[in-house]
C-alpha positions as CSV (number, residue, x, y, z in Angstrom):
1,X,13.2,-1.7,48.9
2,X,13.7,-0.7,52.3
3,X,10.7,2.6,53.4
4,X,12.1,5.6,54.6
5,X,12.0,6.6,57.8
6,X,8.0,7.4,59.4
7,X,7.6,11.3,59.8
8,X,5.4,12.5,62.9
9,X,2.6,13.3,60.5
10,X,-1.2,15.0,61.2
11,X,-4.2,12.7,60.7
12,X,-6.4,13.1,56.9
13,X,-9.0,14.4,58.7
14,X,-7.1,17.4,59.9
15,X,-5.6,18.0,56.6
16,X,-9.0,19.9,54.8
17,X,-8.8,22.5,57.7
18,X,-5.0,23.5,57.7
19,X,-5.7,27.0,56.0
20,X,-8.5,28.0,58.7
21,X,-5.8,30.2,60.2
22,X,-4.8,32.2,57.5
23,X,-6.6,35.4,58.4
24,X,-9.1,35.7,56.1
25,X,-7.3,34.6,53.2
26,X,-9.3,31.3,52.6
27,X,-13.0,31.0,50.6
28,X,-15.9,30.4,53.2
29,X,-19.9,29.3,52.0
30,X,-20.9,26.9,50.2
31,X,-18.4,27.0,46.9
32,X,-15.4,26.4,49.0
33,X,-17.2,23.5,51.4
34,X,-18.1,21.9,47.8
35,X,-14.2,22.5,47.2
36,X,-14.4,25.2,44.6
37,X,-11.3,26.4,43.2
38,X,-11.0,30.4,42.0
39,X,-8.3,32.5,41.8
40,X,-9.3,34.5,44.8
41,X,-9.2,31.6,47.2
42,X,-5.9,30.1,49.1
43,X,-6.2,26.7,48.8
44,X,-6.2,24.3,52.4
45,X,-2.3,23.3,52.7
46,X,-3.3,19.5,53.1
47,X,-5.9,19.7,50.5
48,X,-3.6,18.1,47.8
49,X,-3.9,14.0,46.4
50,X,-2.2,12.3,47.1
51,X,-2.5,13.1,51.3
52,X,0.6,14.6,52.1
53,X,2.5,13.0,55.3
54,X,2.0,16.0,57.4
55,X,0.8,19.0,56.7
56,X,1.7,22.1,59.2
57,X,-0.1,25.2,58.2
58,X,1.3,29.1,59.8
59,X,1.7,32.5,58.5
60,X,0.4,34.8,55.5
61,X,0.9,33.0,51.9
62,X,3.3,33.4,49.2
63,X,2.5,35.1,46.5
64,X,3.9,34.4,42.9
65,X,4.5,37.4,40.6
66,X,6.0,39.0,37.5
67,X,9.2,39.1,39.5
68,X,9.4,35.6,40.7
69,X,12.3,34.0,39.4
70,X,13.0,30.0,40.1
71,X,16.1,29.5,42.2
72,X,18.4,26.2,42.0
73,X,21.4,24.5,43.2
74,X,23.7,23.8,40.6
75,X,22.8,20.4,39.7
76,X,21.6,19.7,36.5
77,X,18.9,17.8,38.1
78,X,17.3,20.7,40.0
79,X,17.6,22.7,37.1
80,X,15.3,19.6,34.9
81,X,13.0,20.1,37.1
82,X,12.7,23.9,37.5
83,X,12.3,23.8,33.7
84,X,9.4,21.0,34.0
85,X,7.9,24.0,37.0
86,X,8.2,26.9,34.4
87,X,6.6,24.7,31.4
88,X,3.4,24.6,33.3
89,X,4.1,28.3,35.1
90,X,4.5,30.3,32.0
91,X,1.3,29.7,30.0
92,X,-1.1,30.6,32.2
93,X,0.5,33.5,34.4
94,X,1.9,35.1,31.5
95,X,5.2,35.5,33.7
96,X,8.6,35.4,32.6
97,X,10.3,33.3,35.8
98,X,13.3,33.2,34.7
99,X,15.5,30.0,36.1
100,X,18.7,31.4,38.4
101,X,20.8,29.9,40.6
102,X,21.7,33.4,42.1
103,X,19.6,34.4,45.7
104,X,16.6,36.4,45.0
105,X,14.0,37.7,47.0
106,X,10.3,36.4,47.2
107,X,11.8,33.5,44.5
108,X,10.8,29.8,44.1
109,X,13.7,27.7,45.4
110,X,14.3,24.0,44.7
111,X,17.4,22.5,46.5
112,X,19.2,19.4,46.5
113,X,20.2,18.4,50.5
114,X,22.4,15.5,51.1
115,X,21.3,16.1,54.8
116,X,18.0,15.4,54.2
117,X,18.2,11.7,54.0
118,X,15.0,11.0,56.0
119,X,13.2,12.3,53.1
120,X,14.6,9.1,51.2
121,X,14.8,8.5,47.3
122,X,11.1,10.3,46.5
123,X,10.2,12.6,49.9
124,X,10.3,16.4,49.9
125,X,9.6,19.5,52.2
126,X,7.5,22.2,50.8
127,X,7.9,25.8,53.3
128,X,5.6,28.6,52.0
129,X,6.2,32.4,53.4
130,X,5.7,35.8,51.9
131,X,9.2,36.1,51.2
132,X,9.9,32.9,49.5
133,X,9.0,29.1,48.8
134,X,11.3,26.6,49.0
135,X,11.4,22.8,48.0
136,X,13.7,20.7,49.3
137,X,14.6,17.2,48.9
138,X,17.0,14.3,49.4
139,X,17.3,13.1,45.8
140,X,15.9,14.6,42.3
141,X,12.5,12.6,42.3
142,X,11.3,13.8,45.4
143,X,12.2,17.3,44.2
144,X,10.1,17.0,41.1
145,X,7.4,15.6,43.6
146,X,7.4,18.7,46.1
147,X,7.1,20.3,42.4
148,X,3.5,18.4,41.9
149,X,2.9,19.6,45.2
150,X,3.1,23.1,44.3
151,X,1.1,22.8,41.3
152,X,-2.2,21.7,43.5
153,X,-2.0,24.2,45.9
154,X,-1.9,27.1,43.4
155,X,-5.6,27.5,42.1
156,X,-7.0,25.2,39.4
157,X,-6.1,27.6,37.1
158,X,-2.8,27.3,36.7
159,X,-2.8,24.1,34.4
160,X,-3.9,26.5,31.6
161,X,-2.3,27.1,28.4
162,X,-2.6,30.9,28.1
163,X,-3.1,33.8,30.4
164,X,-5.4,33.8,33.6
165,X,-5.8,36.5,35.7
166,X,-4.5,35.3,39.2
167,X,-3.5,36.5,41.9
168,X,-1.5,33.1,42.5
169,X,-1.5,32.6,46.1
170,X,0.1,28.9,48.2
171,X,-1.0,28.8,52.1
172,X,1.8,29.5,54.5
173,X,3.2,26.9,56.2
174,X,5.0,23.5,55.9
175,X,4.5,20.3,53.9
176,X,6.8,17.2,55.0
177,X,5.9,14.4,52.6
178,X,7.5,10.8,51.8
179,X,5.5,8.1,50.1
180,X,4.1,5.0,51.8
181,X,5.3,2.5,49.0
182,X,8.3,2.4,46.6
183,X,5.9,0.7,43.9
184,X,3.1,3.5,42.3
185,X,2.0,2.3,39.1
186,X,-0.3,2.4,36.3
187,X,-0.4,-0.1,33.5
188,X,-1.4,1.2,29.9
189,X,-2.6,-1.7,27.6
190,X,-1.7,-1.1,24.3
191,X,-2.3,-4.2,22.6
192,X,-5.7,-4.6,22.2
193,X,-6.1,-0.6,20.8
194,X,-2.6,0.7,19.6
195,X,-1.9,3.7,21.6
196,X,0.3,6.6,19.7
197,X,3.7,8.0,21.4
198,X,1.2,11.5,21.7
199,X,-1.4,9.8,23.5
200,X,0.8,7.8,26.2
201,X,3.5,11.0,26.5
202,X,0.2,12.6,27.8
203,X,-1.4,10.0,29.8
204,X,2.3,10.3,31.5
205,X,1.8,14.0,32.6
206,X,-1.0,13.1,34.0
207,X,0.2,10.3,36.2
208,X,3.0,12.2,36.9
209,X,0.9,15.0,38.4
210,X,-0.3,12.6,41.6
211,X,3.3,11.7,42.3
212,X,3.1,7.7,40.2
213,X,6.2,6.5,39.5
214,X,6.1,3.6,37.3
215,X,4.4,3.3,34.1
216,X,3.8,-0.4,33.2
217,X,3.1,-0.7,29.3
218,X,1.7,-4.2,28.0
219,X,3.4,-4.5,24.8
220,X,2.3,-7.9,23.3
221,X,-0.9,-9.7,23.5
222,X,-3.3,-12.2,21.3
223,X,-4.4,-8.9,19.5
224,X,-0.8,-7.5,18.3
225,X,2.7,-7.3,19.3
226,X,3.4,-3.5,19.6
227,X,7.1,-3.3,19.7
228,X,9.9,-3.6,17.0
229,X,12.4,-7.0,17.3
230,X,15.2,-6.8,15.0
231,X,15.7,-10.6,15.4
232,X,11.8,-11.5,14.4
233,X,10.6,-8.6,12.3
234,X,7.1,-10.1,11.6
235,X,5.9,-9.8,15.1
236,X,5.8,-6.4,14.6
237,X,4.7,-5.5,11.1
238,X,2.5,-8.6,10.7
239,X,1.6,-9.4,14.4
240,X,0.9,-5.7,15.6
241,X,-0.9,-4.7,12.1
242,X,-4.2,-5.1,13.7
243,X,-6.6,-4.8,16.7
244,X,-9.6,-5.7,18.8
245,X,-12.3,-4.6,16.1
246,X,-10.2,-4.9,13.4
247,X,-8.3,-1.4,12.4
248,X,-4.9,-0.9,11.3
249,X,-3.4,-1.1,14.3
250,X,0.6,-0.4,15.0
251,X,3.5,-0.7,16.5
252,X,6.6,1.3,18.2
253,X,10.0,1.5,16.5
254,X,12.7,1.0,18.9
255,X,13.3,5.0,18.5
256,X,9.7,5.6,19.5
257,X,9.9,3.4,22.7
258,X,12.8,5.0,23.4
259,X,11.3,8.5,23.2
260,X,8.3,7.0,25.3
261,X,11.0,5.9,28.1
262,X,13.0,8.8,27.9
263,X,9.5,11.3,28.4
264,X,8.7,9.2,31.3
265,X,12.2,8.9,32.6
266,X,11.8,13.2,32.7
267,X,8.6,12.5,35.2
268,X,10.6,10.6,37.3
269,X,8.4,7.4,36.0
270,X,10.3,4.2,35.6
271,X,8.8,2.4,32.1
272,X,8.4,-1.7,33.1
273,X,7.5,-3.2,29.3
274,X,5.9,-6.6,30.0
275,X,6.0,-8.9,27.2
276,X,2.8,-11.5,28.0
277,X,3.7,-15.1,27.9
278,X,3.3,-18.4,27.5
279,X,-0.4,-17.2,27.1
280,X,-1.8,-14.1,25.4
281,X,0.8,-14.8,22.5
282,X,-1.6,-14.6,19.1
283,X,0.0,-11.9,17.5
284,X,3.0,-14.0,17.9
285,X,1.9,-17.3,16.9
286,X,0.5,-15.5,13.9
287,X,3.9,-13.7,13.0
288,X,6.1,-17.1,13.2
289,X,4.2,-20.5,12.0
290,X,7.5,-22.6,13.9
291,X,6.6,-20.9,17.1
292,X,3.5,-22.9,16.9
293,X,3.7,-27.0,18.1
294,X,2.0,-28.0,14.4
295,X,4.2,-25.8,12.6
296,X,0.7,-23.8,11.7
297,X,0.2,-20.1,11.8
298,X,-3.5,-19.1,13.3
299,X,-4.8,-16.1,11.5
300,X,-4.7,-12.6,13.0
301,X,-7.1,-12.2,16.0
302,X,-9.3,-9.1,16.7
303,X,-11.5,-10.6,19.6
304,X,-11.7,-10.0,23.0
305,X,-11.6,-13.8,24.3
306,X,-8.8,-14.8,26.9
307,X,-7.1,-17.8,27.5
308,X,-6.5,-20.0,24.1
309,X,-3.2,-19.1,22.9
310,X,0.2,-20.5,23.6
311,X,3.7,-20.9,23.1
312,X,5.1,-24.3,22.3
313,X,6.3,-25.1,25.8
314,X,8.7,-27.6,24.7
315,X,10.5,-26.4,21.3
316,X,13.6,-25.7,22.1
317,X,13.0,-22.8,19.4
318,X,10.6,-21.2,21.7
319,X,13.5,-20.3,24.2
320,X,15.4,-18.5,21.5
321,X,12.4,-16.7,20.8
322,X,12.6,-16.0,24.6
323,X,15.8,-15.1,24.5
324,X,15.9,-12.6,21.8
325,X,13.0,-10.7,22.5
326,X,14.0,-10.2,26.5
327,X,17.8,-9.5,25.1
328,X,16.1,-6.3,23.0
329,X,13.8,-5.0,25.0
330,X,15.9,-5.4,27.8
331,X,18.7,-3.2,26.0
332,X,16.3,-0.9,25.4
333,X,15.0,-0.3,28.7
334,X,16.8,1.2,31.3
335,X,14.9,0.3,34.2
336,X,14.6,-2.7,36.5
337,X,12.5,-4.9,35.3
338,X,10.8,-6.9,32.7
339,X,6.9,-8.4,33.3
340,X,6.9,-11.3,32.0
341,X,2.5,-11.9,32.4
342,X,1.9,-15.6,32.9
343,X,-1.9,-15.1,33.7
344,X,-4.8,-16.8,32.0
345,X,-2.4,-19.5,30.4
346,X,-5.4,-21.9,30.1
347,X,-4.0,-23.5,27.3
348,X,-1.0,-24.4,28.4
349,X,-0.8,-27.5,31.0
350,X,0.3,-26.7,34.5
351,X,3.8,-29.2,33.9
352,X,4.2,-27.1,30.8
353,X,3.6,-23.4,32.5
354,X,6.5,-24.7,35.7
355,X,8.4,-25.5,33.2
356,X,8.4,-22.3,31.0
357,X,8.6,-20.4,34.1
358,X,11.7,-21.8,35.0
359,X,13.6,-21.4,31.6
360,X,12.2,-17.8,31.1
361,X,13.3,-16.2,34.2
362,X,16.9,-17.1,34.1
363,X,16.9,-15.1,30.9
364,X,15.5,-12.3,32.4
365,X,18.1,-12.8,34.9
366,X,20.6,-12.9,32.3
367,X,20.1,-9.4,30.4
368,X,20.0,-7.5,34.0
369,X,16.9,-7.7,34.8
370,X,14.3,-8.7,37.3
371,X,11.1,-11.0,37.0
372,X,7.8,-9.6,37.5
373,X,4.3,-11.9,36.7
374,X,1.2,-11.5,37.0
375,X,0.2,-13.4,40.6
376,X,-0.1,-17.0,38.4
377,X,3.8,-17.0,38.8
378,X,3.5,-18.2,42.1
379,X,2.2,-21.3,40.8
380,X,5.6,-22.0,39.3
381,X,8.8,-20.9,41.6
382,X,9.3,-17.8,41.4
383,X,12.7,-16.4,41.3
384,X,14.5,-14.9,44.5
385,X,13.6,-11.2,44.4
386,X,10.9,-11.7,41.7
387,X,7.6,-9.6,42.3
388,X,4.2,-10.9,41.8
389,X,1.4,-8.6,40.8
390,X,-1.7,-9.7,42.3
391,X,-5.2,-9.1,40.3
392,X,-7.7,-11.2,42.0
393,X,-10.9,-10.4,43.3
394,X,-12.2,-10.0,46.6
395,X,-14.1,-13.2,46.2
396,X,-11.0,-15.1,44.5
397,X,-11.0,-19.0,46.3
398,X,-8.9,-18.7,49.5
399,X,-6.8,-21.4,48.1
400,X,-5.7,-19.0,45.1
401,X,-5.3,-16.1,47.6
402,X,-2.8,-18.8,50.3
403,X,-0.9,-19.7,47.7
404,X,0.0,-15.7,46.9
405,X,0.4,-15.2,50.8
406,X,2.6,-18.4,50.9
407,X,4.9,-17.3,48.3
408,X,5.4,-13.5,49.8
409,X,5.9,-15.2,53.1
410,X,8.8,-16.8,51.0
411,X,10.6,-13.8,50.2
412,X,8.1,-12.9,46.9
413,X,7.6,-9.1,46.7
414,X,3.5,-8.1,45.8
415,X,2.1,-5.5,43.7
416,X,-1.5,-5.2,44.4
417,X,-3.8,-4.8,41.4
418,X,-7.0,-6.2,42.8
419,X,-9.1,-6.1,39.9
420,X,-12.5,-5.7,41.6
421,X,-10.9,-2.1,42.8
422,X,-8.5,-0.6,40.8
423,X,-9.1,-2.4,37.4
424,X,-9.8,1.4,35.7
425,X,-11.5,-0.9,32.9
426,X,-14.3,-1.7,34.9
427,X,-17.1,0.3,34.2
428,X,-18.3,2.7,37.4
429,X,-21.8,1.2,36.9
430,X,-24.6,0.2,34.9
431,X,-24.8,2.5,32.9
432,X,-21.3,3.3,32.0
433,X,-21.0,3.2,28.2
434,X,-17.4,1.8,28.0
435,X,-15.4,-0.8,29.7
436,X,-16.4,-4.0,31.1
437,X,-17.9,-5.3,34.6
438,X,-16.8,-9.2,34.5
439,X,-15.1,-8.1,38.0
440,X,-18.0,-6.1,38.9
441,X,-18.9,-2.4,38.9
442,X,-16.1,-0.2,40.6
443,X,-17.0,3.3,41.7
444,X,-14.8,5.6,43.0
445,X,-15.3,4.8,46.8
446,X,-14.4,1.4,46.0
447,X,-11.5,2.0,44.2
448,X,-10.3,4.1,47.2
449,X,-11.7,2.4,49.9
450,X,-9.2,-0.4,50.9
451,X,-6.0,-1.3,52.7
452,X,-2.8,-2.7,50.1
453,X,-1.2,-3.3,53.5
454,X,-4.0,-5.8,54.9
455,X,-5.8,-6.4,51.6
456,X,-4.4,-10.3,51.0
457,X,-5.0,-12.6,53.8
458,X,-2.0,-14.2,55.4
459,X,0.4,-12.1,53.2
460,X,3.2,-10.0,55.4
461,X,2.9,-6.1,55.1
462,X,6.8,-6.3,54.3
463,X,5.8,-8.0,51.1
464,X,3.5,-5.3,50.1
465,X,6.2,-2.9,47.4
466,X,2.6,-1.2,46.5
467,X,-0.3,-1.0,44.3
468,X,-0.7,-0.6,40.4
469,X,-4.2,0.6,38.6
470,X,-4.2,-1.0,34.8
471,X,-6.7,0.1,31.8
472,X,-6.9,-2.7,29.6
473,X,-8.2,-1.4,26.4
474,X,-10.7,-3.9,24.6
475,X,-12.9,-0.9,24.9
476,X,-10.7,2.3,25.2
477,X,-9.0,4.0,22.2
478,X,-9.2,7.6,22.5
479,X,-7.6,10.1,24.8
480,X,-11.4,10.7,25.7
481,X,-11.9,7.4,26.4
482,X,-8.6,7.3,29.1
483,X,-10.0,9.9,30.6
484,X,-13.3,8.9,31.7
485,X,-12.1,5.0,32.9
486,X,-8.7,7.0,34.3
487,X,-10.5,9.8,36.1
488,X,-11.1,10.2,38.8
489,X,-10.1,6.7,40.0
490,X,-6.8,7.0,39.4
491,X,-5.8,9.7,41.9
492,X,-7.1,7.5,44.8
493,X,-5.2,4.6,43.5
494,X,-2.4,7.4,43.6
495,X,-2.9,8.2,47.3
496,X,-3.4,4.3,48.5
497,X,0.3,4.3,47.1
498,X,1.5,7.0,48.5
499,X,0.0,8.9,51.4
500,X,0.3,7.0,55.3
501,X,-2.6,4.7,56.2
502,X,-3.8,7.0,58.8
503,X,-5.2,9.4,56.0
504,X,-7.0,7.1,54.5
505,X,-10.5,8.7,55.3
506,X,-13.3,8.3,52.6
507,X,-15.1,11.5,53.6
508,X,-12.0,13.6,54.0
509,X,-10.8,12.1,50.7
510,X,-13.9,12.9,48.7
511,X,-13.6,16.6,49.9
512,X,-9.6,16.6,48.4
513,X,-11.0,14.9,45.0
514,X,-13.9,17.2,44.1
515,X,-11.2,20.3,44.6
516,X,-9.6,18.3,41.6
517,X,-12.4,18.3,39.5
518,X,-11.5,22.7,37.9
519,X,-7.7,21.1,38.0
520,X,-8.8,18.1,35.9
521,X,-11.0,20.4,33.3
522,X,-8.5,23.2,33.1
523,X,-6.3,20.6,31.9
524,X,-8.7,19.0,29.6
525,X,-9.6,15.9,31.4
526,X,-13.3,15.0,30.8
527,X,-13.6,13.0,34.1
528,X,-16.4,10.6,35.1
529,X,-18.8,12.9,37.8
530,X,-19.2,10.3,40.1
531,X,-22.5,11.0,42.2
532,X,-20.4,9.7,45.1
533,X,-18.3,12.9,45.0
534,X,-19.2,16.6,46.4
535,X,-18.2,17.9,42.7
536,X,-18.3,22.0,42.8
537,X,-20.6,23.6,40.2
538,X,-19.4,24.1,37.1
């Protein structure tokens, strides 16, 4: 997908003093250096994550009120998204804001421009006075973005669910924002530990809130199949009846994945299910004894072991399996794509794994849609305009890392996923009670603190469509549990994704996170305190 164009854009380091001209109106001492965030203090125009592009601050601020009202075209998009504004406006101003499309003065406006094409699919422009704001964009998406926007420069408080006391001030000036990469992800695991429709409708918001776009949920694994297939019932009733521990487990009816798409879909997130195969198929081989080579079922697994399951590479019944299952999910899924996995098939010779490669992604092909694999695709051949999502480590063999820069070279788009810095399963350090640390230990400046656009050797920046952060859940269950792995690496994952490589800055950045940490808790996020960042007192 072709980038918009590059907007003349202020360096990250200029961004955390934007509001230093807006006479008197911004916090001084040692709460705001520590980015403390009170009602009485204008928050920094540039001091939003992800970095905007540029960041021009001038004038008094705006000041929202009991008489604001929301002002939009007459699209019905525009008019989505004003709602989506006045959802999280309402609660905790105790204001009416009524939605209008007629003028009014000192209103919130969000506009539709078909001029504005150098803002492309996502971009935006943000312009705060006293007598209005206005958000403007080329297309829907970036609309709802400027709309994120917004939320992070009025004070922390705002994310609350009943009345503060305000005053609700944004610094004047002007934001012009587009995003660095098409590709923002985060992948939610949901087959080791069933996740409900609740608990990934709320993980969306929250993704949504630093501007990802793509929500990438593993629905099938050795520890249960989580989605319904008319064709081969069993795989989920039988296959997705358990979990890693044991437990009852679950699975989505194709009603409650479409509920999950559709939520997303209203956060401008596109849903990419991937459907893990020819390894990481248990719950499968459990489900359907003919799936297996012997004819055999294997019980039920609850483990957290990788790498000794597979489909029977040459059954001809295998590809009807294939077949049916891509054919379902794919009618159910409005987006792109389909992730097909294709990692850690250690059971499953390399002859066999070309092979299956090159019957499975015609099918894709063949319902619509198009390939992505985990970075083990380009072993095989992958498909022209296939994308490989890269998860090794820093100290993955050069070979490995060649062969992934080879096939980009060839036309092969990359997600990066490193999983030695944005693996949000790996635990921050030592003594981090959940998650793992076979990729090492991944603090928050690590996560941050690298380059998707030089980060694989010998790989074309053109290749690069962005960068994806996935929680793998062997030890994650709860909405607690989300939060502390998620938070705060995720919104630097976020920025990486979105913001222009010139504001990548670790000690401007850290500033911008810690004046997340009252947004996080006012929306009930029990984040990870990293020592690393200037948190302000509680």
């Amino acid at each position: 997908m072709s980038q918009p164009r590059p907007i003349p854009r202020l360096l990250g380091s200029l961004l955390l003093v934007t509001a230093a001209a807006l006479s008197g109106a911004v916090a001084s001492g040692p709460a705001a250096a520590s980015g403390a965030d009170s009602a009485a203090t204008v928050r920094p125009l540039g001091q939003i994550v992800p970095a905007p592009a540029s960041a021009e601050p001038g004038g008094a601020p705006y000041t929202l009120t009991a008489g604001t009202t929301i002002r939009t075209d007459a699209s019905p998009e525009a008019h989505a998204v004003a709602e989506r504004l006045a959802e999280v406006l309402r609660p905790s101003t105790g204001y009416a804001l009524p939605i209008t499309t007629r003028p009014a003065a000192r209103s919130i406006s969000l506009r539709l421009s078909a001029g504005e094409s150098a803002l492309g699919d996502e971009g935006y422009r943000l312009r705060s006075a006293p007598g209005g704001l206005t958000i403007t964009a080329h297309r829907p998406a970036g609309l709802f973005h400027g709309v994120q926007t917004l939320r992070q420069l009025l004070p922390a408080a705002i994310e609350a669910d009943s009345p503060r006391g305000g005053p609700w001030q944004v610094a004047g000036g002007t934001i012009t924002d587009v995003p660095r990469y098409a590709h923002r992800g985060a992948m939610l695991d949901v087959s080791r530990h069933f996740l409900t429709v609740e608990q990934v409708k709320r993980y969306i918001d929250h993704l949504a809130l630093y501007k990802i776009n793509t929500l990438h949920l593993h629905l099938s694994d050795d520890q249960g199949w989580r989605i319904a297939i008319d064709s081969w019932p069993r795989l989920a009733t039988y296959g997705g009846s358990t979990q890693v521990g044991g437990g009852p487990g679950g699975h989505y009816t194709k009603a409650q994945y479409k509920e999950i798409v559709r939520y997303a879909s209203s956060r401008y997130l596109e849903v990419v299910p991937e459907i893990d195969m020819p390894g990481h198929t248990n719950a499968a081989l459990a489900s359907y004894a003919e799936l297996n080579c012997d004819g055999v079922a294997p019980p039920l697994y609850t483990g957290t072991a990788v790498g000794f399951s597979s489909l029977c590479v040459r059954k001809e019944l295998t590809y009807d399996f294939v077949d049916d299952v891509i054919r379902e999910v794919a009618a159910l899924t409005p987006g792109r794509y389909i992730h097909i996995g294709g990692d850690e098939a250690h059971s499953t010779s390399h002859e066999d794994y070309v092979a299956f490669m090159n019957r499975v992604q015609p099918i894709v092909a063949k319902y619509g849609k198009t390939v992505i694999g985990w970075h083990q695709l380009t072993g095989a051949s992958p498909q022209k305009g296939a994308l490989a999502q890269y998860w090794g480590l820093d100290g993955t063999s050069q070979a490995e890392k060649a062969r992934v820069a080879e096939a980009a070279k060839n036309g092969t788009g990359l997600i990066l996923s490193p999983a030695d810095r944005v693996y949000l399963d790996m635990k921050y350090d030592k003594n981090t009670e959940l998650g793992l640390a076979w990729a090492g230990y991944v603090e928050v400046r690590r996560s941050y603190d690298w380059d998707p656009g030089t980060y694989l050797p010998g790989a074309p920046a053109s290749a690069v469509r962005g960068v994806e952060a996935p929680l793998w859940t062997e030890t994650v269950s709860t909405d607690a549990h989300i939060d502390k792995m998620a938070f705060p690496r995720l919104p630097g994952v976020a920025e990486l994704g979105w913001s222009p490589a010139s504001t990548h800055d670790w000690d401007t950045y850290k500033v911008r996170l810690a004046a997340q940490g009252p947004r996080l808790s006012a929306l009930g996020i029990d984040f990870y305190r990293s020592p690393q960042v200037p948190w302000p007192a509680r």
